[in-house]
PDB file of N, CA, C and O in Angstrom:
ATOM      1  N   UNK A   1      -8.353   5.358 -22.422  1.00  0.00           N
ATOM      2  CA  UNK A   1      -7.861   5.740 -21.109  1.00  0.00           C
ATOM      3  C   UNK A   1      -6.329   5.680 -21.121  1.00  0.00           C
ATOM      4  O   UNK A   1      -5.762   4.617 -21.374  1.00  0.00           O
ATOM      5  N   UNK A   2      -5.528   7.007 -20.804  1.00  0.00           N
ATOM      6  CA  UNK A   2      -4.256   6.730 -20.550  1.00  0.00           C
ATOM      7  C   UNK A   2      -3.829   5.843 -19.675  1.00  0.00           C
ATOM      8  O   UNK A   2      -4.723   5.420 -18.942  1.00  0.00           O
ATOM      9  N   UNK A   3      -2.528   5.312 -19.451  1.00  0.00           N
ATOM     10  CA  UNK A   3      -1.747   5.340 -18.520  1.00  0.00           C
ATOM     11  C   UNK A   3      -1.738   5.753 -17.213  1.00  0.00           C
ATOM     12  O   UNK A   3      -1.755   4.903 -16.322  1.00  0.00           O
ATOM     13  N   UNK A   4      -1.716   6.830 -16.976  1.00  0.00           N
ATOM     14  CA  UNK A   4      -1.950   8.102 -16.385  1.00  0.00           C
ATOM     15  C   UNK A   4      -3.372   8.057 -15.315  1.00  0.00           C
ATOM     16  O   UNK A   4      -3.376   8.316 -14.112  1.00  0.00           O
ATOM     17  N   UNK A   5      -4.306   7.728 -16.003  1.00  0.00           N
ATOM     18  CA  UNK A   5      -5.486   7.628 -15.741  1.00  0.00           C
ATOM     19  C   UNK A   5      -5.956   6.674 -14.797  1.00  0.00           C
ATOM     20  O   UNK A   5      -6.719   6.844 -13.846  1.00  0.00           O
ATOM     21  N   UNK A   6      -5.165   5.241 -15.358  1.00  0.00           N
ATOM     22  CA  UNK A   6      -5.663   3.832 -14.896  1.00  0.00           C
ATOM     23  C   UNK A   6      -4.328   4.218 -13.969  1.00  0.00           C
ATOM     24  O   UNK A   6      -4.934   4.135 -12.901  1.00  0.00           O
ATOM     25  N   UNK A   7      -3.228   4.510 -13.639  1.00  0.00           N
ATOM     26  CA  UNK A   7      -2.527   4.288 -12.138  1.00  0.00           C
ATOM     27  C   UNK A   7      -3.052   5.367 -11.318  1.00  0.00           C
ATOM     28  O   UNK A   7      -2.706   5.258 -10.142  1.00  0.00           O
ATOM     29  N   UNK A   8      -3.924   6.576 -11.626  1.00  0.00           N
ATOM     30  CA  UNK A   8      -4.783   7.498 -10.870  1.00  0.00           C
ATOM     31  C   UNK A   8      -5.829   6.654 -10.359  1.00  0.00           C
ATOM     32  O   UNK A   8      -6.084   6.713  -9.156  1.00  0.00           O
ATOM     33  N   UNK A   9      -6.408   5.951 -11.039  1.00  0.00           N
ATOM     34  CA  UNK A   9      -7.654   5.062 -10.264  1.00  0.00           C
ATOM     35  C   UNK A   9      -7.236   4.047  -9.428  1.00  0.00           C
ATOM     36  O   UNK A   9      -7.911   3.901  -8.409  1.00  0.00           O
ATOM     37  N   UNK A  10      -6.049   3.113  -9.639  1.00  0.00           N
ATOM     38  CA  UNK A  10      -5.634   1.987  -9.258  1.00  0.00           C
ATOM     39  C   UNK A  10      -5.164   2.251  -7.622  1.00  0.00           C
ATOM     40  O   UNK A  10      -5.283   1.491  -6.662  1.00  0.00           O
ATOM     41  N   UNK A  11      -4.522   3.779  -7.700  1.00  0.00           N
ATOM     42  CA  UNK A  11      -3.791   4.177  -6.205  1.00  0.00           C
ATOM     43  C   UNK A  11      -5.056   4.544  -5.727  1.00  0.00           C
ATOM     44  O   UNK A  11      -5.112   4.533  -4.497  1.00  0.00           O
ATOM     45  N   UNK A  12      -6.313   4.934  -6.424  1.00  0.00           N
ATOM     46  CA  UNK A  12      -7.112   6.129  -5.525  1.00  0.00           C
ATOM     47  C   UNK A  12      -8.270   4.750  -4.799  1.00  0.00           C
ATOM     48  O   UNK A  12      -9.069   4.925  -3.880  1.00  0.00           O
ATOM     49  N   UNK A  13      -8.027   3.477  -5.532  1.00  0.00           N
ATOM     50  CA  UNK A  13      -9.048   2.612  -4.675  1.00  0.00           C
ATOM     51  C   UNK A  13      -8.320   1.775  -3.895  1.00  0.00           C
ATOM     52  O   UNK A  13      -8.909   1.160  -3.006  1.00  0.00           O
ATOM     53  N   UNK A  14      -6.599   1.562  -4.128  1.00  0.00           N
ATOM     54  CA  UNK A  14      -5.986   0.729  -3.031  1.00  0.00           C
ATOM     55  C   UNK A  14      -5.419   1.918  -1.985  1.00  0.00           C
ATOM     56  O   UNK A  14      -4.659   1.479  -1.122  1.00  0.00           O
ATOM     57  N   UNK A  15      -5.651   3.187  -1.949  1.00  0.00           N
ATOM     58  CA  UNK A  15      -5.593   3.890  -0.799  1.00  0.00           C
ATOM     59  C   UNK A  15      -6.905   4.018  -0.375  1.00  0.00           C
ATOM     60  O   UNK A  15      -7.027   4.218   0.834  1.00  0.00           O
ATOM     61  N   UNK A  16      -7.967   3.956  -1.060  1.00  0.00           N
ATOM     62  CA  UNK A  16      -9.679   4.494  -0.895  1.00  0.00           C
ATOM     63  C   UNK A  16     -10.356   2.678   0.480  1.00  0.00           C
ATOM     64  O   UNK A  16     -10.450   2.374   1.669  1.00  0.00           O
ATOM     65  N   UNK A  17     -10.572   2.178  -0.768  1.00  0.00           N
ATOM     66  CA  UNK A  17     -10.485   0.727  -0.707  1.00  0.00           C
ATOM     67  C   UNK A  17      -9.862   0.221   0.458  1.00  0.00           C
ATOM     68  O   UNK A  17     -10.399   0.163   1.564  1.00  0.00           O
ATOM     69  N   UNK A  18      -8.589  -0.183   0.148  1.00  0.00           N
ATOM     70  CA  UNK A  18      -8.271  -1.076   1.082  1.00  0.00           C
ATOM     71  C   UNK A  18      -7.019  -0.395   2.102  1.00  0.00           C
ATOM     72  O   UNK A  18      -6.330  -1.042   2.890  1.00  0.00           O
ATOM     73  N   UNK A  19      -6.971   0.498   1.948  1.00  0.00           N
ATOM     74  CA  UNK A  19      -6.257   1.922   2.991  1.00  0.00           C
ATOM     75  C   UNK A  19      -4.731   1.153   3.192  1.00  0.00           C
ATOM     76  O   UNK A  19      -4.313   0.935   4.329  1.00  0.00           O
ATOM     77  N   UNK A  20      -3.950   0.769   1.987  1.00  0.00           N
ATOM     78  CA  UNK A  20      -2.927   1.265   1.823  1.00  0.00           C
ATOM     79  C   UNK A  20      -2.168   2.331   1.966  1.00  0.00           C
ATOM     80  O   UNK A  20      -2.973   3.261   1.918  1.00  0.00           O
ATOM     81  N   UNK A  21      -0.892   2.862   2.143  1.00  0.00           N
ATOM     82  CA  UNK A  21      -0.570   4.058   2.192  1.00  0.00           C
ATOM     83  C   UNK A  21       0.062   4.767   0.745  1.00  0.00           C
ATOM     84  O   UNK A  21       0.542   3.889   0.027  1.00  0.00           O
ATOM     85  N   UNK A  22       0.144   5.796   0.305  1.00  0.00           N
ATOM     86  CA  UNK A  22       0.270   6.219  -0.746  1.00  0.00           C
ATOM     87  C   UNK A  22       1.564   5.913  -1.383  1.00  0.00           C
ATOM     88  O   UNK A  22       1.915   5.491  -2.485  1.00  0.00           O
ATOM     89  N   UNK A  23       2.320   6.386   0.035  1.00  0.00           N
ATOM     90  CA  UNK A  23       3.721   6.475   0.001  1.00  0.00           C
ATOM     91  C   UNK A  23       4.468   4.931   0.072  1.00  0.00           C
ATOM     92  O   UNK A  23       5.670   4.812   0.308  1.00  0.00           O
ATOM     93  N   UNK A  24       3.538   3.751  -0.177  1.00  0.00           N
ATOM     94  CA  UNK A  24       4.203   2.102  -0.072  1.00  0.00           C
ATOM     95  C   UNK A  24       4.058   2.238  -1.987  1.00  0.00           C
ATOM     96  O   UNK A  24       4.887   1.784  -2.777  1.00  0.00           O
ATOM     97  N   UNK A  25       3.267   2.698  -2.213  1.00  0.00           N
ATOM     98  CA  UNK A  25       3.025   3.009  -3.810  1.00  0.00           C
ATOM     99  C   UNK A  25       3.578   3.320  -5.060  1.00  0.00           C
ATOM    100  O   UNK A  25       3.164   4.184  -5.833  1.00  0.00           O
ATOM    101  N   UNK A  26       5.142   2.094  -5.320  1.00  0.00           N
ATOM    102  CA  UNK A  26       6.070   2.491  -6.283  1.00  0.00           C
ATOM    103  C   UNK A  26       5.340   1.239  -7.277  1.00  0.00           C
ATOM    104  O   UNK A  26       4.583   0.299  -7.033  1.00  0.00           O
ATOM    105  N   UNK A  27       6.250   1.970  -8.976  1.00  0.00           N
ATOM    106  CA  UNK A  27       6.029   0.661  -9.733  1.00  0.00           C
ATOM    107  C   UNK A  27       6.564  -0.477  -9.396  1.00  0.00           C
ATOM    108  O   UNK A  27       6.388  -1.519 -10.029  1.00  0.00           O
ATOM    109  N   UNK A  28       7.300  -0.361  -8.313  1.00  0.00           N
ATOM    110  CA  UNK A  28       7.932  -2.078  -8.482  1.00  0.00           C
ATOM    111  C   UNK A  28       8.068  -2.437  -6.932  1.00  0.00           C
ATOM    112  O   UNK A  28       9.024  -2.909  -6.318  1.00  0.00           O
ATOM    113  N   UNK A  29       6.345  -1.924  -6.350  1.00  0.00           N
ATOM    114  CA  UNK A  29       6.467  -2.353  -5.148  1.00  0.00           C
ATOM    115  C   UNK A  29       5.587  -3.595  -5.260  1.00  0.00           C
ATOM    116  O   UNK A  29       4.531  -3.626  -5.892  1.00  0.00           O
ATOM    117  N   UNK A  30       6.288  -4.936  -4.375  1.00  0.00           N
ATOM    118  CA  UNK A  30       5.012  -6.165  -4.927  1.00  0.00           C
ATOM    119  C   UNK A  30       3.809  -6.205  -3.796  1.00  0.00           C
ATOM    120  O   UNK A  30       3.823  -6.086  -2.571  1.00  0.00           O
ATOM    121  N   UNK A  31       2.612  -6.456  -4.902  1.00  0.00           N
ATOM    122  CA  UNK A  31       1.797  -6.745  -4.391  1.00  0.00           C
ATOM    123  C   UNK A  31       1.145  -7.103  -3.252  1.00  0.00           C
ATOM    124  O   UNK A  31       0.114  -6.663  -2.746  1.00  0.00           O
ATOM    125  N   UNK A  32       2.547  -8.713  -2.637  1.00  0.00           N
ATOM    126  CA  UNK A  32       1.736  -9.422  -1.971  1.00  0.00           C
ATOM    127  C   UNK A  32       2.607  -8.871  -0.606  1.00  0.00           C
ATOM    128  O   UNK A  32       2.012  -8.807   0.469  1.00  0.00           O
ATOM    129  N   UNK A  33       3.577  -8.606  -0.671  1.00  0.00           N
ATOM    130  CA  UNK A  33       5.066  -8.343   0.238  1.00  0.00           C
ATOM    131  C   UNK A  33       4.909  -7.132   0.791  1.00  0.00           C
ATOM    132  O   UNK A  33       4.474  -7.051   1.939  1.00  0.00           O
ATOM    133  N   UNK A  34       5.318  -5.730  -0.114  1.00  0.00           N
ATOM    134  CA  UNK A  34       5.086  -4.513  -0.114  1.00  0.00           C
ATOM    135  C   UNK A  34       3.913  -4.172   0.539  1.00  0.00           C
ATOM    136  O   UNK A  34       3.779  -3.965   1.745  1.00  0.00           O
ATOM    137  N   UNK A  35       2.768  -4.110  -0.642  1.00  0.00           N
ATOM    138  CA  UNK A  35       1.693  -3.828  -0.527  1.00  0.00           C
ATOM    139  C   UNK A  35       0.766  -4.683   0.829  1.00  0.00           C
ATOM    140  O   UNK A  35       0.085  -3.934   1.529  1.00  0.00           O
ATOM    141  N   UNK A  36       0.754  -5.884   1.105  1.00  0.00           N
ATOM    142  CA  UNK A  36       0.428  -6.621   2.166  1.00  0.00           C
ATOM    143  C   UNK A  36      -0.666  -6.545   1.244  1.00  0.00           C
ATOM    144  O   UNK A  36      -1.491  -5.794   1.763  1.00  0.00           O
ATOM    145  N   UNK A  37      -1.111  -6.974   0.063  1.00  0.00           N
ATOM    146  CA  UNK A  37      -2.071  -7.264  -0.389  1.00  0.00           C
ATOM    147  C   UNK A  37      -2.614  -9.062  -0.511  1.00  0.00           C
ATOM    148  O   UNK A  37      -1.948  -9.786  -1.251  1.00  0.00           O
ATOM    149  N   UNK A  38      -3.590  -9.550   0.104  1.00  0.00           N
ATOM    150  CA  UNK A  38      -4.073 -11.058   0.676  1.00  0.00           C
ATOM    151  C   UNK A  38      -4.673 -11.601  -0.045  1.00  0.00           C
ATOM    152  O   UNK A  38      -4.780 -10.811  -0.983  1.00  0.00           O
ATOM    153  N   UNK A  39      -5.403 -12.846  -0.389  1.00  0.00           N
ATOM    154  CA  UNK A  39      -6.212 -13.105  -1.196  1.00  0.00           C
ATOM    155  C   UNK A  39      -7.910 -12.473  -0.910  1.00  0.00           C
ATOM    156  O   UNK A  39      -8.899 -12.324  -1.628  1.00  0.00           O
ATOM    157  N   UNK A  40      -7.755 -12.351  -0.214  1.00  0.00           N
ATOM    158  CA  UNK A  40      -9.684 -11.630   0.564  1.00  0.00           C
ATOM    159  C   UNK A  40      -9.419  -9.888   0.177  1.00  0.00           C
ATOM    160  O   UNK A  40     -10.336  -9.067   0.206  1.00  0.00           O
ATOM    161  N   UNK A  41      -7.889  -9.530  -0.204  1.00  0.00           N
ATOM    162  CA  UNK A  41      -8.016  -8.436  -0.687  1.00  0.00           C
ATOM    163  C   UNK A  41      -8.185  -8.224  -2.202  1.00  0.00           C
ATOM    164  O   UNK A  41      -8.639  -7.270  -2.834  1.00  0.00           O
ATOM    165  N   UNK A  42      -7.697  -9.367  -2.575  1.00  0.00           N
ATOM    166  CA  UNK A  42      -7.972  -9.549  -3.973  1.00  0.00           C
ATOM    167  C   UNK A  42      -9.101 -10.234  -4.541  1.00  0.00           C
ATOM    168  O   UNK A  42      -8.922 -10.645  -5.688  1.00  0.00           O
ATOM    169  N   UNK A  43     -10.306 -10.472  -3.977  1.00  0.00           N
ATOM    170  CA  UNK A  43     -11.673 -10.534  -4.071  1.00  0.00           C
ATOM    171  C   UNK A  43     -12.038  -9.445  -4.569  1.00  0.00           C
ATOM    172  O   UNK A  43     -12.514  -9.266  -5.690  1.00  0.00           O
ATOM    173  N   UNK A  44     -11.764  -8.454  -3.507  1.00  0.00           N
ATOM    174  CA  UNK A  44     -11.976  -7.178  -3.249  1.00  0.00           C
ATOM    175  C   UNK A  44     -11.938  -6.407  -4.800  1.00  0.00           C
ATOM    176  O   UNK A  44     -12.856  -5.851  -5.403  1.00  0.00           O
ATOM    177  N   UNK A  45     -10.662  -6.585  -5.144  1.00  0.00           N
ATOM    178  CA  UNK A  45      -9.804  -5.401  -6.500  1.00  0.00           C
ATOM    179  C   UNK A  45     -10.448  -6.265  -7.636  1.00  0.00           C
ATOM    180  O   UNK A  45     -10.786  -5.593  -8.611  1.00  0.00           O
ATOM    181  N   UNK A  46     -10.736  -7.847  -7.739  1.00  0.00           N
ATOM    182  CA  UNK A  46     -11.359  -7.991  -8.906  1.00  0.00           C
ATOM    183  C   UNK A  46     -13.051  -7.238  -9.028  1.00  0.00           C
ATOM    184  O   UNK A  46     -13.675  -6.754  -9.972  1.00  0.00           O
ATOM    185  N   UNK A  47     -13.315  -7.410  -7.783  1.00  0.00           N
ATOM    186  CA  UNK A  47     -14.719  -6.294  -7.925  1.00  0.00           C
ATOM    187  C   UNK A  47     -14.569  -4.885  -8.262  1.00  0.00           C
ATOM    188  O   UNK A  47     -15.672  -4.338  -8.263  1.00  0.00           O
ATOM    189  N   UNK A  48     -13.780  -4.233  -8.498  1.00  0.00           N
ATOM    190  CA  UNK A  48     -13.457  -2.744  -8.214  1.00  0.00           C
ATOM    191  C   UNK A  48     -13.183  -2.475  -9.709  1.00  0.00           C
ATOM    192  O   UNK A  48     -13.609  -1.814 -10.656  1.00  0.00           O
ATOM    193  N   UNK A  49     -12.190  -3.402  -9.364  1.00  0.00           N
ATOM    194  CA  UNK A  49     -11.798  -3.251 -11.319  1.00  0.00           C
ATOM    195  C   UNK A  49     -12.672  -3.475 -12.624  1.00  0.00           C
ATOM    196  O   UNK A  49     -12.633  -3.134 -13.806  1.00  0.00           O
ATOM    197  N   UNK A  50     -13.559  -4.299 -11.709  1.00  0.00           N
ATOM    198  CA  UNK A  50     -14.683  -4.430 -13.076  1.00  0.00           C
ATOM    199  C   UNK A  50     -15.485  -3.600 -13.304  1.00  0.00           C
ATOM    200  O   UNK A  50     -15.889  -3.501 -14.463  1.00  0.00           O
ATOM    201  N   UNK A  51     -16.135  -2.471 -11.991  1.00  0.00           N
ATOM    202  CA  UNK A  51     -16.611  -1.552 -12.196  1.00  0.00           C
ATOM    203  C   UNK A  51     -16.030  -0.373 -12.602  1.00  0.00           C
ATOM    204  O   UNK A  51     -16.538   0.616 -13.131  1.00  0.00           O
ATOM    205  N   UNK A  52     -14.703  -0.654 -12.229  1.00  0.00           N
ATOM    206  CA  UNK A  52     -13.843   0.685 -12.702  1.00  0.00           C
ATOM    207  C   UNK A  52     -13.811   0.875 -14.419  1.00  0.00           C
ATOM    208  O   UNK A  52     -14.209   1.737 -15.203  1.00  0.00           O
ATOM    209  N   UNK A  53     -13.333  -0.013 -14.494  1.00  0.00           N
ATOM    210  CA  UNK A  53     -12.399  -0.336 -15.651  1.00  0.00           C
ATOM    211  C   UNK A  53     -13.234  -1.274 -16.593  1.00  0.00           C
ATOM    212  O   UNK A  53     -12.736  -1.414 -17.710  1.00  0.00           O
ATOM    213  N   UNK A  54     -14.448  -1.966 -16.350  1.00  0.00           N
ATOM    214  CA  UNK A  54     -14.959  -3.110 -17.147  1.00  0.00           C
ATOM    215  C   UNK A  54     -14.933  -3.822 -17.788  1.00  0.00           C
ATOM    216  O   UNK A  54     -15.708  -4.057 -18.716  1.00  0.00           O
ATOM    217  N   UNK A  55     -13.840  -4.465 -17.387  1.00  0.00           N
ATOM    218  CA  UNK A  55     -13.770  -5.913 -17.467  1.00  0.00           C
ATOM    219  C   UNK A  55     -13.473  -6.986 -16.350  1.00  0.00           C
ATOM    220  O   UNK A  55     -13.455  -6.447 -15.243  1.00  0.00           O
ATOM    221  N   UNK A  56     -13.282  -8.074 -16.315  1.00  0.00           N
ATOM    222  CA  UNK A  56     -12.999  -9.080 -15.276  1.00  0.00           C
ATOM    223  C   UNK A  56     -11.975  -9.905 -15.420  1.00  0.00           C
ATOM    224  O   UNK A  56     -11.680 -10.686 -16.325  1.00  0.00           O
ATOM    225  N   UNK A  57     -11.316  -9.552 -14.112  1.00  0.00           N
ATOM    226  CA  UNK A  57      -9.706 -10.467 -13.856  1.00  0.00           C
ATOM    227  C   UNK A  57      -9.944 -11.631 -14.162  1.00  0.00           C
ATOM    228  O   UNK A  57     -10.775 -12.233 -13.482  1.00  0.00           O
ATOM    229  N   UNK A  58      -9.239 -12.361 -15.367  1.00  0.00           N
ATOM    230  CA  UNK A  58      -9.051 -13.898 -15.135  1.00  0.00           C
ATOM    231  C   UNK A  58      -7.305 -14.277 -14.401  1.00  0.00           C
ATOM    232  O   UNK A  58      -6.209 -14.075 -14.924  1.00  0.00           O
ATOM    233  N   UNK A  59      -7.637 -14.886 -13.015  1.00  0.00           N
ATOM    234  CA  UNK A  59      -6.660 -15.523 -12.806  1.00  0.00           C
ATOM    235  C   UNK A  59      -5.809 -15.449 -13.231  1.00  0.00           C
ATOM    236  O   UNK A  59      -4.818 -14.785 -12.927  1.00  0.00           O
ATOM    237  N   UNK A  60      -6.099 -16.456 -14.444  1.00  0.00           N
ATOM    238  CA  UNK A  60      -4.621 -17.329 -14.893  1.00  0.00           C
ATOM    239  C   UNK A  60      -3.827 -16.488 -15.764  1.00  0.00           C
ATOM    240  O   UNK A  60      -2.657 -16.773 -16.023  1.00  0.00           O
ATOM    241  N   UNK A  61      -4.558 -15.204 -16.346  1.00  0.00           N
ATOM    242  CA  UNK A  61      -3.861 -14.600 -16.289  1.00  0.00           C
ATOM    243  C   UNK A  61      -3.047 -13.258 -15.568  1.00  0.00           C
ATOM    244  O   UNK A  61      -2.109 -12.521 -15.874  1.00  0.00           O
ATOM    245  N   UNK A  62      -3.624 -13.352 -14.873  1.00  0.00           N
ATOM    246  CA  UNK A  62      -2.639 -12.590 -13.096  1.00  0.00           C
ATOM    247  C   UNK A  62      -1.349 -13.586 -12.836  1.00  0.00           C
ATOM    248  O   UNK A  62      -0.399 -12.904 -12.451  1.00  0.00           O
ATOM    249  N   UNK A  63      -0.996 -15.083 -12.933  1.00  0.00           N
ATOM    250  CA  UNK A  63      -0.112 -15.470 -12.372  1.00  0.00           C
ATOM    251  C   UNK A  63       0.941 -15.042 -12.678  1.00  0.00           C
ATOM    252  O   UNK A  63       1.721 -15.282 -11.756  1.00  0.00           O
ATOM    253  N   UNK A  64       1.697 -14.230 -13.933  1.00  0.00           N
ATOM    254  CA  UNK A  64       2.846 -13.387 -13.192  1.00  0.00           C
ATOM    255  C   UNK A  64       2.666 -11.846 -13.160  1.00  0.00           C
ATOM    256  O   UNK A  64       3.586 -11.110 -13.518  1.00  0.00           O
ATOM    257  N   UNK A  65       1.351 -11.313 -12.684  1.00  0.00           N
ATOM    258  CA  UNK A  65       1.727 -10.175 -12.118  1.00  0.00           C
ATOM    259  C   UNK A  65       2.437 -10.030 -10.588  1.00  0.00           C
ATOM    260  O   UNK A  65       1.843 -10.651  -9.707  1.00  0.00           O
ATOM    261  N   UNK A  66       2.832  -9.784 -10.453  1.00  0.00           N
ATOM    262  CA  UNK A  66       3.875  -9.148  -9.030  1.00  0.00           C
ATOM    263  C   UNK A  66       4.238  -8.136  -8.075  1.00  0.00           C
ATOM    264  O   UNK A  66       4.627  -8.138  -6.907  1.00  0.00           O
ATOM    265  N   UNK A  67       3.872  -6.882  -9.345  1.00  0.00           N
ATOM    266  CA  UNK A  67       4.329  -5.589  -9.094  1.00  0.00           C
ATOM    267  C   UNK A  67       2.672  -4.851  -9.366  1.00  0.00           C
ATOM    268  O   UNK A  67       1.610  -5.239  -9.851  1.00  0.00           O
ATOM    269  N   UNK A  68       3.168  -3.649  -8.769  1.00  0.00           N
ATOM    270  CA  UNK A  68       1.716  -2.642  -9.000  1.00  0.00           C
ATOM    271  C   UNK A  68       2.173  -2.084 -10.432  1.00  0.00           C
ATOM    272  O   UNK A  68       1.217  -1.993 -11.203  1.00  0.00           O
ATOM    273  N   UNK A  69       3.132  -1.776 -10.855  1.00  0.00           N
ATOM    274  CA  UNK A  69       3.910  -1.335 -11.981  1.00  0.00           C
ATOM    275  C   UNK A  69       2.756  -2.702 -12.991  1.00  0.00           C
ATOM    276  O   UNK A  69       1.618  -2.391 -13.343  1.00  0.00           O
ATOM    277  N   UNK A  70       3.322  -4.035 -13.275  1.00  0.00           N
ATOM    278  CA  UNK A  70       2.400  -5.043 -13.742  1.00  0.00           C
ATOM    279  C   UNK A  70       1.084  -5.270 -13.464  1.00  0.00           C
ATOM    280  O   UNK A  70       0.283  -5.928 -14.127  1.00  0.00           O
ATOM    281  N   UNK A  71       0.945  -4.792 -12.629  1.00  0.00           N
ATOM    282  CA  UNK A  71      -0.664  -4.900 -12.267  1.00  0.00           C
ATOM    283  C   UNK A  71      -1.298  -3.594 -13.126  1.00  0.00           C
ATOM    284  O   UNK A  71      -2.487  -3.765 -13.395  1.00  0.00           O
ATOM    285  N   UNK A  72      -0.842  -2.574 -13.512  1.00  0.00           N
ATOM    286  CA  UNK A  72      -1.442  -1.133 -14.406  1.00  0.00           C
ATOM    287  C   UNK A  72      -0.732  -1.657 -15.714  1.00  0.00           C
ATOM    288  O   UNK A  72      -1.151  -0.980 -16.653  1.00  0.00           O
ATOM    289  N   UNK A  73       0.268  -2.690 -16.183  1.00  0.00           N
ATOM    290  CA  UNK A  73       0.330  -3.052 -17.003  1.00  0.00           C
ATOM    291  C   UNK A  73      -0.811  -4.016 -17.988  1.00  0.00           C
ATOM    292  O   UNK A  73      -1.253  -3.753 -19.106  1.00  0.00           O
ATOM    293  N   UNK A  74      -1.083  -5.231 -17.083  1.00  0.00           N
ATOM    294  CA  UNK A  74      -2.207  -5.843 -17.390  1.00  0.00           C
ATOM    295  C   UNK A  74      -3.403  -4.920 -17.575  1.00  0.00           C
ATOM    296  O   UNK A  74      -4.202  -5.249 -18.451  1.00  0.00           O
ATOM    297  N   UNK A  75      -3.667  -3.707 -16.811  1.00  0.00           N
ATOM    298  CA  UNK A  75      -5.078  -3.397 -16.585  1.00  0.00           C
ATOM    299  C   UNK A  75      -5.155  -2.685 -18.125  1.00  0.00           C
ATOM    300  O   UNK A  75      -6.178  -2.847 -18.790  1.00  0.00           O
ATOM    301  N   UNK A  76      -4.292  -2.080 -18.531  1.00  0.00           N
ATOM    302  CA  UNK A  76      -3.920  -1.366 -20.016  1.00  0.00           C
ATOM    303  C   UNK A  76      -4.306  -1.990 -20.971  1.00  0.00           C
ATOM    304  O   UNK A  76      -5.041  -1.694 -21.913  1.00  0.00           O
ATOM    305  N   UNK A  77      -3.525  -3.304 -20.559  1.00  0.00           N
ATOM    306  CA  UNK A  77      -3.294  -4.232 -21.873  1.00  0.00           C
ATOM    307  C   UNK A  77      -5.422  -4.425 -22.559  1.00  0.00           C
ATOM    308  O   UNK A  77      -5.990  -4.185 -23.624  1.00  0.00           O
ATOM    309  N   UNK A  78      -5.863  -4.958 -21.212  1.00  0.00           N
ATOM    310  CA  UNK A  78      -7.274  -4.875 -21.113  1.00  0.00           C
ATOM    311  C   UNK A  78      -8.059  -3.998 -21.438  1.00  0.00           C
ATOM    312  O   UNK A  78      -8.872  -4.177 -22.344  1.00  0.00           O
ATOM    313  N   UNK A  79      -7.979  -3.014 -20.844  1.00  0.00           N
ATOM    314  CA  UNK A  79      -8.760  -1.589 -21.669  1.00  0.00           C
ATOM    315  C   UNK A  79      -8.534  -1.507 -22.555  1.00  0.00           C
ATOM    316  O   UNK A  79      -9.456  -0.921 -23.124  1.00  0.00           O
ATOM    317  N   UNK A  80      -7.299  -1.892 -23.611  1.00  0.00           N
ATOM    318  CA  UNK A  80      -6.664  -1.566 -24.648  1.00  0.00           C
ATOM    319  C   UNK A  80      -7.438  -1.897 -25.916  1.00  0.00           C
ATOM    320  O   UNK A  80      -7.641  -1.270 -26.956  1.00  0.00           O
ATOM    321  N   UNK A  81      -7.881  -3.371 -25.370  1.00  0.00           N
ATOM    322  CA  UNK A  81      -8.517  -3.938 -26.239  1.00  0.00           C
ATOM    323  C   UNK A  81      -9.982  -4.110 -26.233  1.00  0.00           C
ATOM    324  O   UNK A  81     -10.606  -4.934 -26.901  1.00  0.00           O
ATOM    325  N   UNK A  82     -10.612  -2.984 -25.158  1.00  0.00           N
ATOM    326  CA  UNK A  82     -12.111  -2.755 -25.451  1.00  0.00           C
ATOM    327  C   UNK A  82     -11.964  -1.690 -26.374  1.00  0.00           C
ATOM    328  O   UNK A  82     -12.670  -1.739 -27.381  1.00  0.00           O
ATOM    329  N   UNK A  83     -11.199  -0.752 -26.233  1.00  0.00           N
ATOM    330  CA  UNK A  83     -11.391   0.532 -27.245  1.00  0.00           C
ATOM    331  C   UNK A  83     -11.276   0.167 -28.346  1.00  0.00           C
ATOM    332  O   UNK A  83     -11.383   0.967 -29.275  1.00  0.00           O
TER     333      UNK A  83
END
C-alpha cells in the first residue's frame, strides 16, 4: 500500500467516521488540538484501523505521534512490515 493510499483512507474515515472537516486536514495538523480528536475518539480509529489496515494500535507506541502527518507515518511503518 502506498503512501498515497493509507492518507486516502485515513482522511476518508476521519471525515466518514468521525466528521472532521477535510479542510482542518494538513500534515502537521495535531491530532488532539487541530483535529479535536478525544480519547473516545480514539477508541474509535484503533477499531477502524484494524479493519482498514490490519493491524492493532499499541499505545505505547502512539506516545509521540502528534500530527496526522505522524499518524500516516506510523500507519506505513506498520503495513510496511506485514508485506
Amino acid at each position: 500500500m502506498t503512501r498515497k493510499e493509507i492518507e486516502e483512507k485515513v482522511r476518508a474515515f476521519l471525515t466518514e467516521d468521525l466528521e472532521i472537516e477535510e479542510d482542518k486536514m494538513a500534515d502537521d495538523a495535531k491530532l488532539k488540538e487541530d483535529l479535536g480528536i478525544d480519547s473516545l475518539d480514539f477508541v474509535d480509529i484503533v477499531v477502524i484501523v484494524e479493519k482498514t489496515f490490519g493491524f492493532k494500535i499499541k499505545p505505547e507506541e502512539m506516545t509521540e505521534v502528534r500530527t496526522l502527518g505522524q499518524f500516516c507515518d506510523y500507519i506505513e511503518t506498520q503495513v510496511g512490515e506485514k508485506e
